[in-house]
N, C-alpha and C positions, 0 to 999 in steps of 0.2 A: 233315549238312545239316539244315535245320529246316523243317519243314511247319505248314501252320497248327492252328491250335490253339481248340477249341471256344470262344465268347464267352463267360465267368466275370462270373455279375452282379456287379452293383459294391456296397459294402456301404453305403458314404455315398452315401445319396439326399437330393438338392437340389432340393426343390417340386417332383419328376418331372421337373425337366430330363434331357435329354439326356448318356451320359457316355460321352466316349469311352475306346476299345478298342485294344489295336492291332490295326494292319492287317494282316489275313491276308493269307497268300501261299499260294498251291498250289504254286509253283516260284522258291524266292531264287536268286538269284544264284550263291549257293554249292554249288548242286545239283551233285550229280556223275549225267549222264547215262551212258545203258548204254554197256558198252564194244564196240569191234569187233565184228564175227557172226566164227563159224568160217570154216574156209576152206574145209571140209565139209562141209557140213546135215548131220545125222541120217535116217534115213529117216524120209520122211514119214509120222505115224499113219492108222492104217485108219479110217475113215469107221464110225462106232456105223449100226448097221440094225435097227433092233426091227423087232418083224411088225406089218403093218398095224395099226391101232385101228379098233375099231367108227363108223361114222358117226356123229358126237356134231353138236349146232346149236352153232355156235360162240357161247360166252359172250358179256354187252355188256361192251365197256369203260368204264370210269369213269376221266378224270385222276385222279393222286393227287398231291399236293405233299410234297416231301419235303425236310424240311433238310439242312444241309450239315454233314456230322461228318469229321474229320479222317481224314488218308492217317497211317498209323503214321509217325512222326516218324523211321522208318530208309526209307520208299517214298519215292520219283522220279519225276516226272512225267516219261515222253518221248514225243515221236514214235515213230512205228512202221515204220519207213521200213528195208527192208533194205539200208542203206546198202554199197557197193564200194567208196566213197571218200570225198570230207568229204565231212560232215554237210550238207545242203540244209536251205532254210527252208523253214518249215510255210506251204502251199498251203490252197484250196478245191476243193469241188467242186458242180454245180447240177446240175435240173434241166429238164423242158421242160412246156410247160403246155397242149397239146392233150389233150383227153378218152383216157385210155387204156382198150383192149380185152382182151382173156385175149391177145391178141399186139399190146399198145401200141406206140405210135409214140412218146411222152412220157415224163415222169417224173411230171409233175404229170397224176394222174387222177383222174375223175371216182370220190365214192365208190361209186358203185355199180356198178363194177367186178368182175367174178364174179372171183376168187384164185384163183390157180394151184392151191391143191390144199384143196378147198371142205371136205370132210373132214375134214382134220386139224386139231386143235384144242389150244390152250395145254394140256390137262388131259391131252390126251392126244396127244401129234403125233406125227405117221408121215412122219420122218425121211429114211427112203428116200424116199420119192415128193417131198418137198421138194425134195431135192438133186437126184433126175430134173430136177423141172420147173423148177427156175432156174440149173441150175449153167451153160446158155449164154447166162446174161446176165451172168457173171462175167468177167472178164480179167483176167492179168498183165501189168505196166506193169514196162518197164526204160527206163532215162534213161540216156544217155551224154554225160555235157559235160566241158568242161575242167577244173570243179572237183571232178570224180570221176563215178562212175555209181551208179544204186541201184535197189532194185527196189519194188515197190508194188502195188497192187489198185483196181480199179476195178468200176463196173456202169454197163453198156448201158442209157441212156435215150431211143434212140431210133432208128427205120433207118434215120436220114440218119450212121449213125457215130457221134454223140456219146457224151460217156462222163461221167461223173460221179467223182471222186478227190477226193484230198488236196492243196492247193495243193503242200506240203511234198516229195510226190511228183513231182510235175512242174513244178516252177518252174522249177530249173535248165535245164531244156529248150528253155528259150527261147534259149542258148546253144549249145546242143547239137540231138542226137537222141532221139527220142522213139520206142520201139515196142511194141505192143499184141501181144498173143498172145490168142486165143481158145482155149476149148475144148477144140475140136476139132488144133489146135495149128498154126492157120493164123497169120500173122505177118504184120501192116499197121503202116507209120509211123504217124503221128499229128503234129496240131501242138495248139498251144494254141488254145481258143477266148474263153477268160479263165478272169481269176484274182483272185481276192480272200485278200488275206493275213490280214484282220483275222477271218476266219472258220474258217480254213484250209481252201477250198474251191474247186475247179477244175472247169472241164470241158475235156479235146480231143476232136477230132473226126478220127476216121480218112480216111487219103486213099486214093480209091476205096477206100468199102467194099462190102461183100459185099451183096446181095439178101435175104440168107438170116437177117442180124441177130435176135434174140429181146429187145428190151427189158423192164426188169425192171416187176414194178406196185407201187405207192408203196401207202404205207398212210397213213392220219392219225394221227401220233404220237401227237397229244393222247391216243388211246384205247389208250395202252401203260400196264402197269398190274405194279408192283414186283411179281414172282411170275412173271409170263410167260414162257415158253419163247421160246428162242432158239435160233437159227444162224447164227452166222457162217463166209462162204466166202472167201478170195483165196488170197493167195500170201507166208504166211511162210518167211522163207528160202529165197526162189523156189520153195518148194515148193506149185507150182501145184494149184487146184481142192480146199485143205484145207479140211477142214468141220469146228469142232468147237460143241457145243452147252453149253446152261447157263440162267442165266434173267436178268431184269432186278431187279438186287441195290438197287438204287434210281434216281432217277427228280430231274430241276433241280438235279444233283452238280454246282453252283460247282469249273469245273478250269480252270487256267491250264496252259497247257501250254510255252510260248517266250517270246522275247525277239530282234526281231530288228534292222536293223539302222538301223532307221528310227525303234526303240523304241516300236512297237505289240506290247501283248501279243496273244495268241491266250486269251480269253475264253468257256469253253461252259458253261451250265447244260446238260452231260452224259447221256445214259442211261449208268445204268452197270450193266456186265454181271460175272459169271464165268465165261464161256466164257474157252477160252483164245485170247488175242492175243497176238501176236507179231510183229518186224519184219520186213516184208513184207505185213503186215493193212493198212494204212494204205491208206486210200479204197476201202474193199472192204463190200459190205453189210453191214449186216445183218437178217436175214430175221425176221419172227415166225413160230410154227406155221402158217400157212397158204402161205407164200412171197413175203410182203408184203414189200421194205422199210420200216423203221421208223429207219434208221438208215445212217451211215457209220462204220466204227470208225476213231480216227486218233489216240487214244494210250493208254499203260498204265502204271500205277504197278512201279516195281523197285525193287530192294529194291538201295538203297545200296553202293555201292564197300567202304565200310570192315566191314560186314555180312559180304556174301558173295560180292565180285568182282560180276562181271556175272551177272547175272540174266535173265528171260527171262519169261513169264506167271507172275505171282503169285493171278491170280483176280479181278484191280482193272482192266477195259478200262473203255472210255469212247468213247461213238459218237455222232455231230453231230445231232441228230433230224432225220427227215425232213422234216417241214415248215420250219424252219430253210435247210435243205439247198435245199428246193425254191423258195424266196423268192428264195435267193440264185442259186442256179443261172439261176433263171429270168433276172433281171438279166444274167447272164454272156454267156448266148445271145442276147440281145435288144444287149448294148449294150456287151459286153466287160467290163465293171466292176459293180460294184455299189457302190450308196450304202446308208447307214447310218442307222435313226434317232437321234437326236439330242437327250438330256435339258438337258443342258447345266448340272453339277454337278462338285463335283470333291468326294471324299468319303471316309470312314475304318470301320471297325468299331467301332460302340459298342453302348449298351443304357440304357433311359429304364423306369422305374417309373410301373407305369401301372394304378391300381386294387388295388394293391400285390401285383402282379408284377413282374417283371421281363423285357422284352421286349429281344432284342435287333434290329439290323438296320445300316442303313447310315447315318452321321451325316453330313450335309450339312458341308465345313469354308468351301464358297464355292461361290453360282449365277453365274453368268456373266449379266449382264445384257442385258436383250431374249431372253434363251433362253424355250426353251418351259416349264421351272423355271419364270423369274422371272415370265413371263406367267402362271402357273398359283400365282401367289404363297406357293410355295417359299421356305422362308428357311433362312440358316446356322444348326446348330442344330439342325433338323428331325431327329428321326431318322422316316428311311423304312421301314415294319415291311411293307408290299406293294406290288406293282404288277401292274396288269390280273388282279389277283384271286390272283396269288401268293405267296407270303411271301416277305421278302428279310429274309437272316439276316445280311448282310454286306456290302462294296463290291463283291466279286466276283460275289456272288449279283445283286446291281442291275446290273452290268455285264452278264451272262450272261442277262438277261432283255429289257434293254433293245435286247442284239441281236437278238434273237426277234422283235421287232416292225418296222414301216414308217415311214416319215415320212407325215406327213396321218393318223396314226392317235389317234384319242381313248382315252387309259386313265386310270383312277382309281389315284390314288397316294394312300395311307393314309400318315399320316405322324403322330409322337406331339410334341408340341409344349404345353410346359409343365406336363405331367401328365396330356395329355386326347388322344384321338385327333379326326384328322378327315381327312378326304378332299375330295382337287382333283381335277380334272380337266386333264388333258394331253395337249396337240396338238403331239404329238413332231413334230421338224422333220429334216432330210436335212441330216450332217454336212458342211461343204465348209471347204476350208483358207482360202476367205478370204471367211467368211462378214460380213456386215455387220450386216446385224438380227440373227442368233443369234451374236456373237461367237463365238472358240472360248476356252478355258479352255490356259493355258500348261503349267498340271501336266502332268507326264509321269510322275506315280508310279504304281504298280497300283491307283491306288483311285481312278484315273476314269473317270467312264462313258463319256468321248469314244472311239468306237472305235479314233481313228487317235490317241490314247495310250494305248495298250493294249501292256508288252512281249512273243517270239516263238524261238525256238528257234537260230533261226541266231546270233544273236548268243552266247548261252550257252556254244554249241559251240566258237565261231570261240574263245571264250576258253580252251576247252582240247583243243589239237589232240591230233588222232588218239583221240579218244571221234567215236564215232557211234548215230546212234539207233536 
């Protein structure tokens, strides 16, 4: 298979023009996705327990940016989805946006929110009492439909039932059955409350649920910071309530994960971790040291068919950020769907000389007219070096940012243009199929920012039966 490949300045520079690159892929066509799970898990590993750590004040966070360096050219993007039967396509999953308490009602919380375990700190976390205090906001998720069943992970955002997953995980569902395990090892249907493919992100909500619910507390991604401690909890290889830890290995990982049947990829500027993930992790938290989510984990790089057969955690996860997550979620619960913002470019990896470096980023190949581009006087050409204060190294990286944000949202796009930089301003708009003042843009290659040309996982698979992710 072939992964992408760092952008290589260019050596003829033309008056700082723009020069394109090829287009990176996180997932071609040709990937070979993991094979089958066993028809036996192994036993589940014992949960690490250091002895408490002294009361430390927990550190501030500071965003970091960080660019996108390549998955080793033998790694595979997949879903994490403990798949029974085919392969399902990659889902969403959201939040809810009522103030939450040390026993919230929401996913979307107020930050001043006191954390499950005030204590423990990135430097030094106390593990055990983590896993105490969140592990009944975790669930296993099993799907049963006609085009197979599979299993998956979720987290409780709120005591009306709701749950937060992986579209990928419960799409199929919608066909079939859907059920939740708790904990404690109580066992409730579920149906969908929506889904958004272009995110992979879902919420259902349980029918009759319990009283007794613990929803989990959100954290503000922004202040995740590459070094941080981690925990991630669900259910690999059904093997429920598994913990293991690690840290955040970097921080805007441009990952394409599917291809599906509609030909919208699944696009994340990523957390990416070294815990270990596995199938089964899919729509399951993930925790900072304090018991925050920061995150959903929902796919992992494997190490290639011709390598070493199916593979299983290499040390490469990748989880939705929270805020992210809680944007979308929140749409899901409010209105079943969610909408998209909308640049309205369709565009390639290249690299423009500029002060005489070499900068790469994403090269404009055509703005769609009347978009929020061409009203922000965007031209072909352009290469895009940031947005909203980011850096964009790539079409992936502009893609995986642009879903980050809203429609009606103002951001500053840096863009190098004849040798010289400059900055517009952009009043991103809400993608719709049949739009009239923002047109849409017909490309359907990976390198446009239109979310619903984005490709997804299902389709990949459907290409080579009996692989599962």
């Amino acid at each position: 298979m072939t992964t992408p490949e760092n952008t290589t300045p260019h050596s003829d520079h033309h008056n700082g023009a723009p020069t394109p690159t090829s287009a990176q892929q996180s997932l071609p066509v040709d990937a070979q996705p993991t094979t089958s799970l066993p028809a036996t898990p192994p036993p589940p590993p014992s949960i690490p327990t250091p002895p408490p750590a002294a009361p430390e004040a927990p550190r501030a966070h500071t965003p970091r940016q960080r660019l996108w360096l390549p998955i080793t050219t033998t790694a595979v993007l997949t879903a994490i989805l403990a798949s029974l039967g085919t392969a399902t396509a990659i889902n969403a999953w959201p939040q809810q946006d009522e103030p939450a308490q040390p026993a919230p009602t929401a996913a979307t919380q107020d930050t001043t929110t006191t954390a499950p375990v005030a204590h423990s700190t990135s430097t030094n976390p106390d593990w055990q009492a983590v896993t105490s205090a969140v592990s009944a906001s975790v669930v296993a998720i099993e799907v049963d439909a006609q085009s197979g069943s599979g299993q998956g992970s979720g987290v409780i955002i709120d005591s009306d039932g709701r749950i937060l997953t992986n579209n990928h995980v419960v799409e199929s569902g919608e066909q079939g059955t859907i059920t939740v395990t708790l904990d404690d090892g109580r066992i409730f249907d579920a149906t969908i409350t929506g889904l958004d493919a272009a995110t992979d992100l879902a919420v259902i909500t349980l029918t009759d649920p319990p009283a007794d619910l613990v929803p989990a507390i959100f954290a503000d991604s922004n202040d995740v910071t590459v070094g941080d401690s981690v925990i991630a909890i669900g259910n690999p290889l059904g093997l429920s309530q598994t913990a293991t830890t690690g840290i955040v290995s970097a921080l805007n990982r441009p990952v394409t994960t599917a291809q599906t049947e509609d030909g919208t990829l699944v696009v994340t500027n990523a957390i990416q971790i070294d815990a270990a993930i596995n199938p089964g992790n899919s729509g399951g938290p993930l925790f900072n040291a304090q018991g925050e989510v920061i995150g959903i984990t929902s796919s992992i790089a494997t190490m290639s068919q011709g390598m070493s057969g199916s593979s299983g955690s290499i040390g490469l996860g990748f989880a939705i950020p929270a805020n992210l997550a809680q944007n979308i979620g929140d749409q899901l619960i409010a209105n079943g769907e969610a909408e998209h913002a909308f640049l309205g470019v369709s565009m390639t990896d290249g690299t423009a000389e500029v002060d005489g470096a070499t900068r790469q980023g994403a090269l404009v190949a055509e703005v769609s007219d009347g978009s929020p581009a061409d009203n922000a006087g965007i031209t072909a050409q352009d290469l895009i070096i940031s947005l909203n204060g980011k850096p964009v190294t790539g079409a992936e990286s502009l893609t995986g940012l642009v879903r980050e944000l809203q429609s009606g949202q103002q951001v500053p796009v840096e863009v190098v243009r004849d040798g010289t930089t400059r900055t517009v301003t952009v009043t991103l708009a809400s993608r719709t199929e049949n739009a009239t003042t923002a047109p849409q843009n017909d490309d359907t290659t990976p390198d446009s920012t239109q979310p619903n040309n984005i490709p997804d996982l299902n389709d990949l698979f459907g290409q080579r039966p009996g692989r599962q992710g």
